[in-house]
C-alpha positions in Angstrom: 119.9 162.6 139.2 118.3 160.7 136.3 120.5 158.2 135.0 119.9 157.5 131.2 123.5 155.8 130.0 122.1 152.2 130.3 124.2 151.1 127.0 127.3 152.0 128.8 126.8 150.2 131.9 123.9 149.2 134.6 123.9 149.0 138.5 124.3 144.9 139.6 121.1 144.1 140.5 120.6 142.8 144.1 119.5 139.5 142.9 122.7 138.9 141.0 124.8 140.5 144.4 123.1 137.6 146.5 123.5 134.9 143.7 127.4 135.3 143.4 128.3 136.4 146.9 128.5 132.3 148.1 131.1 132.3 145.8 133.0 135.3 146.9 133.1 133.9 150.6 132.4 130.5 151.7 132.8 128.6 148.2 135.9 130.4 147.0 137.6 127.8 145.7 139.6 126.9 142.3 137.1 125.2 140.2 140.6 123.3 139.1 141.1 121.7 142.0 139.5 118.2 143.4 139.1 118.8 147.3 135.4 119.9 148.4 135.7 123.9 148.0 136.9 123.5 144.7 134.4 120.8 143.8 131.8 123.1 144.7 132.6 126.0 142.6 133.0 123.4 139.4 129.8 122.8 140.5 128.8 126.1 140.1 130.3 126.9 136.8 129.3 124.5 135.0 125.7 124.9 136.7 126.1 128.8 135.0 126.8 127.6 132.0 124.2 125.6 131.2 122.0 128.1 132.3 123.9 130.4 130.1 123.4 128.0 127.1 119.6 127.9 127.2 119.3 132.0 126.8 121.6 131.6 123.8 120.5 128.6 122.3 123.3 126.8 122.5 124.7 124.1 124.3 126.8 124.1 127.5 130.2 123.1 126.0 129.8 126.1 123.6 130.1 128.8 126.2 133.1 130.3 127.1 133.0 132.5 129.8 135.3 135.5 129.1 135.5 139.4 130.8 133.3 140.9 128.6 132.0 142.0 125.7 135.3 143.3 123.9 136.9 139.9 125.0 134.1 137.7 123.4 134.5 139.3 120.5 138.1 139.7 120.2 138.2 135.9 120.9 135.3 135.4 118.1 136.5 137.6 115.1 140.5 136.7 115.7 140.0 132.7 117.3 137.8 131.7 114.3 140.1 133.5 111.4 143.3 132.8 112.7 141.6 129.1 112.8 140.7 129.2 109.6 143.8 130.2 108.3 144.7 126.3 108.0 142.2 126.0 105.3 143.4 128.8 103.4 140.9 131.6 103.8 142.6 134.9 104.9 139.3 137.2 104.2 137.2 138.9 107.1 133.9 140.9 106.1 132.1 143.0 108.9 130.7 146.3 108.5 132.0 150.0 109.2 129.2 151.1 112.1 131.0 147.9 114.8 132.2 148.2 117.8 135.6 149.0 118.3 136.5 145.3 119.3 135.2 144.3 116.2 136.8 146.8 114.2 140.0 146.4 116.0 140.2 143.0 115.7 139.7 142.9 112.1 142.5 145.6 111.6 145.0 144.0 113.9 144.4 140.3 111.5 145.0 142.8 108.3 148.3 144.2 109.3 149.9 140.7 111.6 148.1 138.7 109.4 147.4 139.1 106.1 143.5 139.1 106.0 141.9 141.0 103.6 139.0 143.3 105.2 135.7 143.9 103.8 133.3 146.8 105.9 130.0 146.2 104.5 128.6 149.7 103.6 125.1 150.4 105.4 122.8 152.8 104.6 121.4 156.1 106.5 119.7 154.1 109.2 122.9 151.9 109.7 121.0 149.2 108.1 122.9 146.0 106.1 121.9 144.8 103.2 122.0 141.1 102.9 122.6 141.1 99.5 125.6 143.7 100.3 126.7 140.7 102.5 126.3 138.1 99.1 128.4 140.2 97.3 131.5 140.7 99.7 131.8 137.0 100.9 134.6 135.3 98.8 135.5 131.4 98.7 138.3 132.4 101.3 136.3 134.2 104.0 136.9 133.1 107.3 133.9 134.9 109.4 131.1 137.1 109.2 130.8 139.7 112.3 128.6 142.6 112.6 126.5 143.8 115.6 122.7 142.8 116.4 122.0 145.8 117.2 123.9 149.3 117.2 125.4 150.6 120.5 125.6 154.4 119.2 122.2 154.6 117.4 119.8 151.4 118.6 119.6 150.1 115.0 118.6 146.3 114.9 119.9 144.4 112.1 118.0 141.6 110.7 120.1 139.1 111.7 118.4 135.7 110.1 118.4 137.5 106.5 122.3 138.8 106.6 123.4 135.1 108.2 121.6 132.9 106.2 123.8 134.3 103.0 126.9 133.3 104.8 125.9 129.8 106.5 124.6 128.9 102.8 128.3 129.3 101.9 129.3 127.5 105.0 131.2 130.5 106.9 130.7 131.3 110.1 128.8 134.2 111.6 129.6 135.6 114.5 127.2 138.2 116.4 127.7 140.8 118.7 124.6 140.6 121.0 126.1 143.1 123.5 123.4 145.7 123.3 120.9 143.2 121.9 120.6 140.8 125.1 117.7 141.7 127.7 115.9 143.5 124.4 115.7 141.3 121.8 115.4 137.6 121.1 118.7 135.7 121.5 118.4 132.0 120.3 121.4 131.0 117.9 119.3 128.6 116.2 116.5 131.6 115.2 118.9 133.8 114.5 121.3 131.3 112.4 124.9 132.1 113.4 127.7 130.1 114.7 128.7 132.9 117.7 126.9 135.1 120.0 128.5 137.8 122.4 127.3 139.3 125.6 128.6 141.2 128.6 126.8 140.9 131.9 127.2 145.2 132.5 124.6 145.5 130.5 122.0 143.5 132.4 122.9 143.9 135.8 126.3 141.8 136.4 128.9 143.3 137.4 131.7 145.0 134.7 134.5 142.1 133.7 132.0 139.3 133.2 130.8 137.9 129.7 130.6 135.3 127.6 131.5 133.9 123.8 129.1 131.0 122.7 130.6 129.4 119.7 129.4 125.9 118.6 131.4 123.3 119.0 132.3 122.3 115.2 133.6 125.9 114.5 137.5 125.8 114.7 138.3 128.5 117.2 141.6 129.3 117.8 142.5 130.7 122.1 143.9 133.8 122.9 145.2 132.8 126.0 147.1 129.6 126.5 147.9 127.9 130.0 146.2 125.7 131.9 143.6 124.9 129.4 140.1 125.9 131.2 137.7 126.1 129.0 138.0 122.9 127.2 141.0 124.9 126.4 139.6 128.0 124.8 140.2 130.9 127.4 143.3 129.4 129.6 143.3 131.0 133.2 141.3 130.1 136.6 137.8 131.1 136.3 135.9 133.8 137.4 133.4 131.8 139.1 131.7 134.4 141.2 131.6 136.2 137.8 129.8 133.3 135.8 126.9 132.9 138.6 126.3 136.7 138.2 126.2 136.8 134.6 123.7 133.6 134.2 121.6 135.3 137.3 121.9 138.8 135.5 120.5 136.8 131.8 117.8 134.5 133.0 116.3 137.5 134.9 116.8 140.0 131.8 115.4 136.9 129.5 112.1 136.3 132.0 111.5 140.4 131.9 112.3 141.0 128.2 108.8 140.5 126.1 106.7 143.3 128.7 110.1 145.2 129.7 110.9 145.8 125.9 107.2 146.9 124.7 106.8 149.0 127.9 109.6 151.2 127.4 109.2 151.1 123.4 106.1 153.2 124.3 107.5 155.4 126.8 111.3 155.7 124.3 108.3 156.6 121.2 107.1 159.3 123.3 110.3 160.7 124.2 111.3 161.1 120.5 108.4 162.6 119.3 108.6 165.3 121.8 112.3 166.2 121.8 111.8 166.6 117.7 108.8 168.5 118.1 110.0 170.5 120.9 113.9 171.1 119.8 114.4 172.7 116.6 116.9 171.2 114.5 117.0 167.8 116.7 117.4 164.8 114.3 116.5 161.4 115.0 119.6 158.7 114.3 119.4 155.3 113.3 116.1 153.2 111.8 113.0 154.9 113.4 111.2 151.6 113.7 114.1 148.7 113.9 116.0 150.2 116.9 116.2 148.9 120.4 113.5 149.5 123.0 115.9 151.5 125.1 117.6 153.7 122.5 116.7 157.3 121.7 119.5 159.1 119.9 119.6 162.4 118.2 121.5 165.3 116.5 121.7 168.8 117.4 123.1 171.0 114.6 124.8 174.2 115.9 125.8 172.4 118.8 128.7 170.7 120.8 127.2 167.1 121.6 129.7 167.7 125.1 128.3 171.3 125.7 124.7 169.3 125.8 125.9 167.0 127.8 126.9 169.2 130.4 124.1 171.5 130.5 121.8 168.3 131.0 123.7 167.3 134.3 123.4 170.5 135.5 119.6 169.8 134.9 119.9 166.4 136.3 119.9 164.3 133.4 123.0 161.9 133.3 122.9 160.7 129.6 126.2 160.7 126.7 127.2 161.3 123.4 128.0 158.0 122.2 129.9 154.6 122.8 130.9 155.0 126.4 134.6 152.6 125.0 135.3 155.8 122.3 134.8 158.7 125.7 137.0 161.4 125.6 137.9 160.8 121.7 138.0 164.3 120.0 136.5 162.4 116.8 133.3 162.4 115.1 131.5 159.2 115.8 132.7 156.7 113.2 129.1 155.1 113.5 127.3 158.1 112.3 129.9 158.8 109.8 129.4 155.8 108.0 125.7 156.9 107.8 126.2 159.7 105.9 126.4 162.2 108.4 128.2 165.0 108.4 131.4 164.9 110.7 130.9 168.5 112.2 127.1 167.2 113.0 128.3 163.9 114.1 129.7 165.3 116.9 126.4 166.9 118.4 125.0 163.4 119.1 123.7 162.6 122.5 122.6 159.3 123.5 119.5 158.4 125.7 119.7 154.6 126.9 116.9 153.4 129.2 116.8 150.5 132.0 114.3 147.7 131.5 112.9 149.0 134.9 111.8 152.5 133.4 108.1 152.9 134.1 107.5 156.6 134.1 106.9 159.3 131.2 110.1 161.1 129.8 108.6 164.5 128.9 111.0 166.3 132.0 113.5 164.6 130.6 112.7 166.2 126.9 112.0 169.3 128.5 115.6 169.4 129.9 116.9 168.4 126.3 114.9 171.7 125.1 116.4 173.8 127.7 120.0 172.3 127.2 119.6 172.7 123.2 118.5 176.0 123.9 121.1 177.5 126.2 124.1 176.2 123.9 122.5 177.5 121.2 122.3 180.5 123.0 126.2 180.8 123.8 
């Protein structure tokens, strides 16, 4: 079985087992609490978030170590509006291809709230325009959020250009790095934006680990209150375990990104061009150049994007049809929709995400696509 669903989750690499396992055992203790077991796993959080901090750019009272991806950026998009409210802005802009904890978090601020909601439109690529950006902030926007790159189709926004339009009106960008991190480069500073997003099941931590790095003068208001942890940001005892993992998991996907990202750039080109020379009405989706290393998503018009699925598993190719958080949702892919595409051919996509480890050519792989095309076509 050929397991090609990388953007929905990764095995935790043996590194990152050995790393946290201390933790799990012998230094179990509360990080909260001042005897020596406890002591020791302080020791070790704050140890991970520091090393956390220099991936991202940031330093290593800006991390907040949360359970993932959908966390980080519910804590981002809500804790820095609802914290801005006190200054009077009430205005959230983002864009229509986001995540769903994006999305969702925008829409739950419009109806308990009161914030107005701008989506960004982008164009057939899923690219923004910067100047789209200009255009929708307002003296009372709160935050910018919008992904780095695309978890659907691979699309990498240019970050820099959309943020600096925002940071020149002073408001805060956030960035949802989820798919980005292991890929592409992840300094704050570089990119320009106030918040940065990751989950460690992307880059071989285990699922439930994550982290929100917001600097320090951005007002962020928690969504969980208690004990204060967190310089009192995420209340609750820390997943300390957790935390080792995901700095492990981010300063080996960091050391491996420049040759792990070219390497399977070449071998991701050379899957594409033969699935659309080789399956006939297969359409590529998303920006053929600015797309993530490990992304190949297409179109098959006539198809069921499920039916595919299935008859590539029986041909051992494990792969899916779109954002693993929307599975089993009867509903064309709002991501593709927002393209441009058409509903009743949004919902022929399949997904192909690669590891950073994949070293071997993909043309069985596209073979298998052909012959899965081929016998749904033929139903």
């Amino acid at each position: 079985m050929l397991y090609l669903d990388s953007a929905a989750t990764t095995p935790v690499r043996r590194e990152v087992l050995e790393a946290m396992m201390p933790f799990l055992t012998r230094w179990f203790g509360n990080p909260s609490s001042h005897h020596t077991v406890g002591e020791a796993a302080a020791d070790a959080l704050a140890d991970a978030r520091a090393r956390v901090a220099r991936v991202l750019g940031m330093r290593a009272g800006d991390v907040v170590f949360t359970s993932g991806g959908t966390e980080a950026n519910n804590l981002a998009v809500k804790g820095i509006a609802i914290a801005a409210q006190r200054r009077g802005a009430r205005h959230v802009v983002t864009t229509p291809i986001e995540h769903e904890s994006i999305l969702e978090s925008a829409e739950y601020l419009s109806r308990v709230h009161g914030f107005d909601v701008t989506r960004v439109p982008v164009d057939e690529n899923g690219c923004l325009d910067p100047a789209a950006v200009a255009a929708a902030l307002r003296e009372d926007t709160a935050v910018l959020s919008f992904g780095y790159a695309n978890n659907e189709v691979g699309t990498v926004q240019d970050v820099a250009a959309a943020a600096a339009v925002a940071r020149e009106r002073g408001i805060p960008v956030h960035v949802d790095a989820v798919q980005a991190a292991g890929w592409l480069p992840l300094s704050a500073a570089d990119l320009g934006v106030d918040a940065i997003s990751i989950a460690g099941h992307k880059i071989g931590a285990p699922k439930g680990t994550g982290a929100l790095a917001v600097r320090g003068r951005v007002p962020l208001e928690p969504l969980l209150h208690g004990g204060g942890q967190e310089r009192g940001r995420r209340s609750g005892t820390e997943n300390v375990a957790g935390a080792v993992a995901l700095a492990t998991a981010l300063e080996l996907a960091e050391a491996e990104r420049v040759e792990a990202s070219a390497r399977v750039s070449a071998l991701r080109d050379a899957f594409i061009a033969r699935v659309l020379a080789s399956v006939p009405g297969a359409v590529l989706t998303g920006d053929p150049v600015r797309r993530l290393p490990g992304t190949a998503s297409f179109t098959f018009a006539g198809t069921s994007g499920e039916a595919v699925l299935l008859e590539l598993e029986r041909r051992g190719v494990v792969s899916s049809s779109g954002s693993a958080c929307a599975a089993g949702s009867d509903e064309p892919s709002h991501v593709l929709v927002a393209m441009g595409v058409a509903p009743e051919v949004a919902q022929t996509a399949v997904r192909f995400t690669f590891s950073h480890d994949l070293r071997e050519p993909l043309d069985a792989v596209a073979d298998a696509v052909a012959a899965s095309v081929a016998a749904v076509l033929a139903h």
